[in-house]
C-alpha positions in Angstrom: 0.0 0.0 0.0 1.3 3.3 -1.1 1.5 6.3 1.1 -0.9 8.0 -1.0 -3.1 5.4 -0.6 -3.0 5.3 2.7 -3.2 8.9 3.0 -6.6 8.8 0.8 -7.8 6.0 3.6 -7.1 7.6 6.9 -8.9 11.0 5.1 -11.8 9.0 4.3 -12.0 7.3 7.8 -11.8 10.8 9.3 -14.2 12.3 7.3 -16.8 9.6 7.8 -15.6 9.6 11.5 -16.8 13.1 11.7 -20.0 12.5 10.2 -20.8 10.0 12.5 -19.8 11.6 15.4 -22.3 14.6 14.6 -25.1 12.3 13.5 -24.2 10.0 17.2 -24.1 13.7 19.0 -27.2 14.5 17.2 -28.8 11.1 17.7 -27.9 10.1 21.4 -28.3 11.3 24.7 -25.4 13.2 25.8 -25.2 11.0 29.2 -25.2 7.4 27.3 -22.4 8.8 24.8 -19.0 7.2 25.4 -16.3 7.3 22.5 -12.8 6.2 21.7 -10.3 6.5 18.7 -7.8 4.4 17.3 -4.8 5.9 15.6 -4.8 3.4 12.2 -1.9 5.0 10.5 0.4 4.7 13.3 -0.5 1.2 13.6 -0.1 1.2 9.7 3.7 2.8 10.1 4.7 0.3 13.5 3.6 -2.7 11.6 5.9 -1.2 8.8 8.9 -0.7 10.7 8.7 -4.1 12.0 9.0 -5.6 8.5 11.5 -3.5 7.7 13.8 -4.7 9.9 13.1 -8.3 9.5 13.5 -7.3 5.6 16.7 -5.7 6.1 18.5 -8.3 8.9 21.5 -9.5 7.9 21.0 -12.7 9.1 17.9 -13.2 7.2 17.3 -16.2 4.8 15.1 -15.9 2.6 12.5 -18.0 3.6 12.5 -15.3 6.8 11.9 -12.6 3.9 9.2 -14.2 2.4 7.5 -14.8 6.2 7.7 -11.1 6.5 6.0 -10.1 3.7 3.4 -13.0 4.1 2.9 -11.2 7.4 2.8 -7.7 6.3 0.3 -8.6 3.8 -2.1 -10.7 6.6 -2.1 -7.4 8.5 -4.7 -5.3 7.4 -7.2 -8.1 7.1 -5.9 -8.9 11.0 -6.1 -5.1 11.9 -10.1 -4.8 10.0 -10.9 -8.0 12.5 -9.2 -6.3 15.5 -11.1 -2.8 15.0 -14.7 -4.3 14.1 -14.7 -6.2 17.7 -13.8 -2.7 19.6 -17.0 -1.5 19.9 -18.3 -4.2 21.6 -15.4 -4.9 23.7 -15.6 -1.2 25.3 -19.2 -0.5 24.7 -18.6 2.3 22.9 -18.6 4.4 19.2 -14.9 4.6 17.8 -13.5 6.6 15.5 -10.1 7.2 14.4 -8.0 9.4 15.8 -8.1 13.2 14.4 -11.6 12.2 13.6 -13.1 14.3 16.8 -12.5 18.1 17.5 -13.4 20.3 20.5 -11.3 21.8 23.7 -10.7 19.1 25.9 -12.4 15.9 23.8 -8.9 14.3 24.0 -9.4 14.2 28.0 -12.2 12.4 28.0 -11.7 10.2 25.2 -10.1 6.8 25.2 -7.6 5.9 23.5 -7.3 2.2 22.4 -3.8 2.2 20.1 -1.8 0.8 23.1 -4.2 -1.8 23.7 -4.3 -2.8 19.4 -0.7 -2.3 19.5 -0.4 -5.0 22.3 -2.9 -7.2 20.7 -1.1 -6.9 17.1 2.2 -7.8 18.8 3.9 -4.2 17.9 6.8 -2.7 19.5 5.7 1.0 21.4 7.8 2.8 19.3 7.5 6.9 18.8 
């Protein structure tokens, strides 16, 4: 996936994020309303660090190569499976990060990257 690509993604998922967010704030009562993001793209950028170095270890055979790449490609489709269970998991609407704008809506958001990072086995690395 190209970075232009997944530039054109991540500005889709925002926009749509936003319209949902004003149809949910719109739609539901402000007291049952309980949101979280996701930051996708840095997930996107971890997971391709992490082939990159398996790519580029000296040590490598090629048979690890090909595993990396096998990998890389399973991700998204592991990622999509990961981020459709969230909502159910926390009981609440997510959106991707960026997605939700206001004074203060980042203190009283959660933030469940760490806890996808975990689950997808990638290194905290900023």
């Amino acid at each position: 996936m190209s970075r232009s690509e997944l530039a054109l993604i991540v500005g889709l998922n925002a926009a749509l994020s936003l319209a949902l967010v004003a149809a949910a704030s719109w739609l539901l009562p402000a007291s049952g309303q309980r949101l979280a993001t996701v930051d996708i793209a840095s997930l996107y950028r971890a997971k391709e660090g992490q082939v990159t170095a398996q790519l580029l270890r000296r040590d490598a055979s090629d048979t690890d190569r090909a595993a990396a790449l096998r990998e890389a490609a399973a991700f998204g489709e592991q990622l999509d499976r990961l981020v459709a269970r969230l909502p159910a998991e926390c009981r609440c609407l997510v959106f991707t990060q960026g997605a939700l704008i206001g004074s203060g809506a980042g203190s009283r958001i959660a933030d469940l990257t760490p806890q996808l990072r975990r689950q997808l086995g990638l290194e905290e690395s900023r």
